[in-house]
N, C-alpha and C positions, 0 to 999 in steps of 0.2 A: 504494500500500500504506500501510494507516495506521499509528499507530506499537502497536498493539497487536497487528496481523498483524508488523510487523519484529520487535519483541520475543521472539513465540511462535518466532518463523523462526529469529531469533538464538540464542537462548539458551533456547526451550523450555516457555519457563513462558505459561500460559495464566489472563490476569489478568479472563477473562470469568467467571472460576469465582466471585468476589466479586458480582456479580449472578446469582449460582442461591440458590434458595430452600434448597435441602440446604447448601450453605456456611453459612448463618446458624443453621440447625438443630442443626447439628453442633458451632458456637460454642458454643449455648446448654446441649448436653449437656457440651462438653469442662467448659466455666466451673464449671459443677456436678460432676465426676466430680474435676477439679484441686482444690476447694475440699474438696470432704470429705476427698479422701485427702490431701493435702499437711496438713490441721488434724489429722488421724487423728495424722499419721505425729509432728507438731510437739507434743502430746499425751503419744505415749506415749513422747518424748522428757523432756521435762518430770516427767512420774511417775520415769522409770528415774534420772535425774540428781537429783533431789531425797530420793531412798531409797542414794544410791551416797554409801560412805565413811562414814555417820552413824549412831550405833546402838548398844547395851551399853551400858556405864557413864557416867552425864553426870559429867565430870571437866573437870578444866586443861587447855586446849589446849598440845601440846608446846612451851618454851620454843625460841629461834631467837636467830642473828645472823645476818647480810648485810652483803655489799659495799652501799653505796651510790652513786650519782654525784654525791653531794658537794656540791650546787649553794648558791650564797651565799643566804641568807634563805630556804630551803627544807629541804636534812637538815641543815644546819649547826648550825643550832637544837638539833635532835635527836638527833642523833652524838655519838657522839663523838670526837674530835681527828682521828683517822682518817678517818674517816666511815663506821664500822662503826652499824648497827643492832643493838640488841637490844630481842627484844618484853618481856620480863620488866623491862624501865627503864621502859618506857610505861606500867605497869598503873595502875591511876586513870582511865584513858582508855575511849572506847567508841572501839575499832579494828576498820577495815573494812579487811579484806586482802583483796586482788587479786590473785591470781593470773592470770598473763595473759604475753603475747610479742609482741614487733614484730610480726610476722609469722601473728598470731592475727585473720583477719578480725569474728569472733566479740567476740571481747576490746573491739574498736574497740567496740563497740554497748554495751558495757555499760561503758565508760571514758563513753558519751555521757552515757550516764545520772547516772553522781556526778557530770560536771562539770556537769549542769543541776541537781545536786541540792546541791549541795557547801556555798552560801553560807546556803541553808538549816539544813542540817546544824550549820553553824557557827556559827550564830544561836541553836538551842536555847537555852533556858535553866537546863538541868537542870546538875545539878552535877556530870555527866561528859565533859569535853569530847567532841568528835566527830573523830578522823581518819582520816586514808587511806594505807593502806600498799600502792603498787603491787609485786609480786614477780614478776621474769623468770623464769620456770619452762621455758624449754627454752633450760636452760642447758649441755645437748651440744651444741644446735646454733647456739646464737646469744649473741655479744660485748654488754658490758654498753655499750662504741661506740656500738653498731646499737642499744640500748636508748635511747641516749639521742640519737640523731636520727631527728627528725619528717620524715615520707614522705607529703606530703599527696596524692600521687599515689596511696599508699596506704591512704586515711584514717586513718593513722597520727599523732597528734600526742605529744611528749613530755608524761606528764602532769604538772601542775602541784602535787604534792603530792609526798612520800617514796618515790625511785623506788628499786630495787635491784635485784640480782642473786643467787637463789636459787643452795643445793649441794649436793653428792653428801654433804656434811658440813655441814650449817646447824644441823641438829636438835643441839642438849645433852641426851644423854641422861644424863649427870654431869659435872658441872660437877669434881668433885675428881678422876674417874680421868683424863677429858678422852674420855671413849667420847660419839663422835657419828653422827646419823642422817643421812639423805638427805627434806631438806626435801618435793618430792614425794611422797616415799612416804608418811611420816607423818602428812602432812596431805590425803591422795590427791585432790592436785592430778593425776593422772594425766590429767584430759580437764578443759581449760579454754575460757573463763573459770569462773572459780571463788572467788565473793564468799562470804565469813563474817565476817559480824557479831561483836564478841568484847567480850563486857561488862568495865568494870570490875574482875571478880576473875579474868578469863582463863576466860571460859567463852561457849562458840560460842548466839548465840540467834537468828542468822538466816543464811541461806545462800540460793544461787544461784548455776546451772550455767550459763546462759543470758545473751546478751546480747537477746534478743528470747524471753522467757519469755510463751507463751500465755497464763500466768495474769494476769500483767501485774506491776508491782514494790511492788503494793502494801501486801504481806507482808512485803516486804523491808525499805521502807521505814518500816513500821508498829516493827517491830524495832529499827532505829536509835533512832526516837523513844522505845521506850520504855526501849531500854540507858541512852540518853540519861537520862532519869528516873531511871532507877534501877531501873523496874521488871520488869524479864526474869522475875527472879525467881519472884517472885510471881505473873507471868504465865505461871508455866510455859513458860517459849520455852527454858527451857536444852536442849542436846542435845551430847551424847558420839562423837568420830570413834571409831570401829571398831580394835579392838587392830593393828596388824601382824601379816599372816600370810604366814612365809615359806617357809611347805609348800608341797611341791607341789600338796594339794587349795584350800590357800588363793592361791597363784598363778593354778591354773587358774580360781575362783570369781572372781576378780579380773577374768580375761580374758573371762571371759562376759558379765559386767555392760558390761565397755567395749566387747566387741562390739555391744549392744543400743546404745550410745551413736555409734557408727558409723555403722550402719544407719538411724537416725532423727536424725541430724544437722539440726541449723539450713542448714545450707549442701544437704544432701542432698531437705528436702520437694517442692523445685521437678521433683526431675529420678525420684522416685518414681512419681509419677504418670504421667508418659510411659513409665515401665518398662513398669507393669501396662497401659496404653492398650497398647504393641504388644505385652504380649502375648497377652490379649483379641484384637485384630484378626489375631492370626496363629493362634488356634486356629479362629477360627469359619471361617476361609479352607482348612483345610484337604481339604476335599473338592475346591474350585477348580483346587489345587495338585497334587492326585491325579491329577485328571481331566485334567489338563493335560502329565501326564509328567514332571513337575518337581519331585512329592516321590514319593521311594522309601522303602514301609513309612510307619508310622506315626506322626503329631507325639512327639515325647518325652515324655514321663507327667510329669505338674506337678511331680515332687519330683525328675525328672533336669534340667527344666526348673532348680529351683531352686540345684542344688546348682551345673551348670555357672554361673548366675549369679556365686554366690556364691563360686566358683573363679575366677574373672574378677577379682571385689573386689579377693580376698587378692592376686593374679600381681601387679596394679598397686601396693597398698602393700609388698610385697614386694620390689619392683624401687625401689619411691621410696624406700625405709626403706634399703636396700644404699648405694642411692646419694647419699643425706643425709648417712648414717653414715659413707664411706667416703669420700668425698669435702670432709668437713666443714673441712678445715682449710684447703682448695683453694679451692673454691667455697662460696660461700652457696646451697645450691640454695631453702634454705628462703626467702630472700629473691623466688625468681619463684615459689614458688607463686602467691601472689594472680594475679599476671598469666595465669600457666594457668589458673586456676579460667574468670576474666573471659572469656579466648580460648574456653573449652568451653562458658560461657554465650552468646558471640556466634554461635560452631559451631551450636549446638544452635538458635535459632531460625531462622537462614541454613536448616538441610535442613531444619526444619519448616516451614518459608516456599515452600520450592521443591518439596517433596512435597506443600504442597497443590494448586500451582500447576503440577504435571506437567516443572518443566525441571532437577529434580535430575541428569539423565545427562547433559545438555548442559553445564552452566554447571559443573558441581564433576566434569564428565570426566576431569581430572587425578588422584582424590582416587578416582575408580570404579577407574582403572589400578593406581594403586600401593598402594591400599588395600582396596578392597570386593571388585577383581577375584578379588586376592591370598587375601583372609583371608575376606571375609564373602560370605554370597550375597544376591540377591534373587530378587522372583517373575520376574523376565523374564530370569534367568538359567537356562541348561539344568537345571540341576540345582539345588536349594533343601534347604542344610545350616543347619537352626533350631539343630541344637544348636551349632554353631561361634556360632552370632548369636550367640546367648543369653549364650554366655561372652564373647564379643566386648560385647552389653551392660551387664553386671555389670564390665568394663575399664571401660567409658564412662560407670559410676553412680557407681563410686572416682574417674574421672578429677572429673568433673565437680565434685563436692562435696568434693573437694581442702582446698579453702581451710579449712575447718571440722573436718574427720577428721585430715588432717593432725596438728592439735592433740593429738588422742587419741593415734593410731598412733605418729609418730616418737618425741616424750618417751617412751611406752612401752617404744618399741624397745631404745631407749637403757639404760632401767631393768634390762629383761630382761636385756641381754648383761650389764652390769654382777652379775649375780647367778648367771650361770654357765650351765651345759649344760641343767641340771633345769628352771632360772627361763626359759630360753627354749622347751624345748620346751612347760613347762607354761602359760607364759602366751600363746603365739604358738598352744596346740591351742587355750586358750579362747574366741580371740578366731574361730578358723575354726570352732571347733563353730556358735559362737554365730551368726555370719554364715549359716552356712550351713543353720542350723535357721531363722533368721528368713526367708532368701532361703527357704525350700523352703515356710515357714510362709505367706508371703504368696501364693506362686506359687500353690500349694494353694487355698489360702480364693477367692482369685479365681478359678482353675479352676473350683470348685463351684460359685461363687458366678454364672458367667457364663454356666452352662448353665440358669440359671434364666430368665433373658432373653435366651436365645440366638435365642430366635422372635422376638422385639421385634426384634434386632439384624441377622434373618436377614432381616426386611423391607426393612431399613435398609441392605442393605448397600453401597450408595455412600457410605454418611455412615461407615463405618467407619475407612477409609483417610483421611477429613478428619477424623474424632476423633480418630483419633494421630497425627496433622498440629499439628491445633491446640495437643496437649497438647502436643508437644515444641516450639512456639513458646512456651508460655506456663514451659513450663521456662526455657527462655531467658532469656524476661521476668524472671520470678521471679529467678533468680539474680544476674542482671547489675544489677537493683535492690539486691538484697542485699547486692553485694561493692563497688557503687560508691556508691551514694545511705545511707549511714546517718541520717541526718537525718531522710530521708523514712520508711525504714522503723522508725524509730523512733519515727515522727509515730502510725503505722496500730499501735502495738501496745499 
């Protein structure tokens, strides 16, 4: 017996499927199906985060103080005796505030970028120096300690410029009564990273949500140079943060926006694509399924499809937001996110690996028992419950893209209860309308959209089950690049 007969015997998987001609076919469609939807998804991420928080009157950005970490020949300079920050001591300066967290996968990618940019920056020659003010913004969940040690295991480094610790109270909204804001709010750092440029007279002329921005940082960085100069001004780059709204229509308008930020995550584009791959390959199977005794009635209609998705999302941040928040004093749980993200990016191309190769029932049999038997079904199971999947999928879109939403969801959470009964239910409906209009939105468009080549696909249909093979390997890929190589993915953007 050779060792490709012992493998299939052992464990299932059947690695002759890498010499058939439809294996490389199916490659060539996934590679093109992952590419548009994953840039679609990174796009209309991009637009929502660059229009979120900015808008009405161009004015002074809110004055602030912070803890700092104090460090010799970095805030000491800066500080004061204490080592407190204030931005209104700095003015004269072009400052680029960072909003960002240990614990922010995202943040690391755009901390890459000013440390590649920074000696630059500082070279200028215009007559407004250039600096950098990094700001802990989930400051529920995490110590200014944990701020200030580097987790290279988490491409985590302390940065080398004005670090601090954001608060429920940073904002001076008067300096004589002593009435103070919640720096977050005001400056709706609510989903980070989150870079503003701040000229000279204290007026925001470049901004960035993003540590791997499609558009690329060229706008970003064109802005520094020209704060630097002196000329924002004139160049019309100035732009006004959005009044505080602490209605309940301006909570819930809040939570909608961060919901679209959710769903189109940096962390999220990888594991989108395999969404829509299965669920494409599970409508066009459903006469298979029929005829086979194994589905009773109807596939569920795109927008029940969506919604149980998007019920899924919410269960999982739900449960992670109770247990960050409630736990917080106990555990760090924020501190293994990243490590869960990475473990669902390895998951994720492991079954796309062994679904293309036929030995997912054998090798992950442990994992069919106490999980798939339990909770989800498949086709070679008597009976085939899509809509249990489907919410079961939308768990495994939240799990997945953890590392990034995370960002968004928990600081939010935290905002919310702080602001009472109204500010929870209103901003926690916006963020579930929101998800669940975009889950029901996409689930839709694809529906429609996959009866138009349903005849192409109905020809194909061996290559269907290795299109959603592939995609959910290349999620993998995609993420596990993401959460661990910033360098590289920093190289391709």
């Amino acid at each position: 017996m050779g060792w490709k007969e012992t493998l299939q015997w052992k464990v299932g998987i059947d690695v002759n499927v890498f010499a058939e001609k439809k294996t490389w076919k199916a490659f060539g469609v996934s590679i093109l199906l992952f590419a548009v939807i994953a840039y679609g998804g990174l796009s209309a991420f991009g637009v929502t985060s660059a229009m979120f928080g900015v808008g009405g009157e161009v004015r002074e950005v809110p004055d602030f103080e912070m803890q700092t970490v104090n460090r010799t020949g970095i805030e000491e300079n800066i500080t004061n005796e204490t080592g407190w920050f204030k931005l209104s001591e700095n003015r004269g300066n072009v400052i680029i505030l960072d909003f960002m967290a240990h614990g922010c996968g995202s943040c690391h990618y755009a901390q890459e970028h000013m440390e590649d940019e920074i000696a630059g920056w500082q070279n200028l020659t215009g007559p407004y120096p250039v600096m950098i003010v990094s700001i802990g913004s989930w400051y529920d969940i995490e110590t200014m300690e944990w701020l200030n040690e580097s987790e290279p295991a988490e491409n985590y480094r302390v940065p080398e410029w004005i670090l601090g610790m954001g608060a429920h109270d940073s904002i001076i909204l008067n300096e004589t009564t002593g009435e103070r804001g919640d720096l977050t709010e005001y400056y709706y750092a609510q989903q980070i990273p989150l870079l503003l440029v701040i000229d000279h007279q204290g007026y925001i002329v470049g901004k960035q949500n993003s540590g791997t921005p499609v558009e690329g940082w060229d706008e970003f960085d064109a802005a520094v140079v020209y704060a630097n100069a002196g000329e924002a001004e004139e160049r019309d780059l100035r732009m006004g943060l959005k009044e505080v709204d602490r209605s309940f229509t301006g909570i819930l308008a809040l939570g909608l926006i961060l919901g679209i930020l959710v769903y189109f995550s940096p962390c999220a584009f990888p594991v989108l694509p395999g969404y829509i791959g299965y669920y494409i390959s599970l409508g066009l199977r459903e006469d298979e399924l029929r005829e086979s005794g194994k589905l009773k009635g109807a596939m569920p209609k795109h927008i029940t499809v969506g919604a149980l998705a998007g019920a899924g999302m919410l269960t999982f941040f739900a449960v992670l937001g109770l247990l960050v928040l409630g736990l917080a004093e106990i555990i760090n749980i924020a501190g293994y996110l990243h490590r869960f993200a990475i473990f669902i990016a390895i998951l994720l191309f492991v079954l796309g690996s062994f679904m293309l190769m036929g030995g997912t029932a054998h090798l992950l049999g442990w994992i069919d028992k106490l999980i798939v038997q339990r909770f989800s079904t498949t086709e070679s199971d008597d009976l085939f419950t899509p809509r249990r999947n489907m919410y079961l999928w939308g768990i495994g879109y939240a799990a997945a893209s953890v590392d990034c939403t995370a960002a968004i969801v928990l600081p939010y959470l935290g905002y919310l209860l702080s602001g009472g009964t109204y500010a929870v239910i209103a901003g926690l409906g916006g963020i579930m309308l929101s998800v669940f209009l975009l889950m029901m939105s996409v689930t839709v468009i694809v529906g429609v959209g996959s009866k138009k080549v349903e005849a192409f696909l109905r020809r194909a249909t061996d290559m269907i089950k290795m299109v959603g093979s592939w995609m959910m390997m290349f999620a993998g890929i995609g993420l596990f690049l993401y959460l661990t190589q910033p360098e590289l993915v920093s190289s391709w953007i």
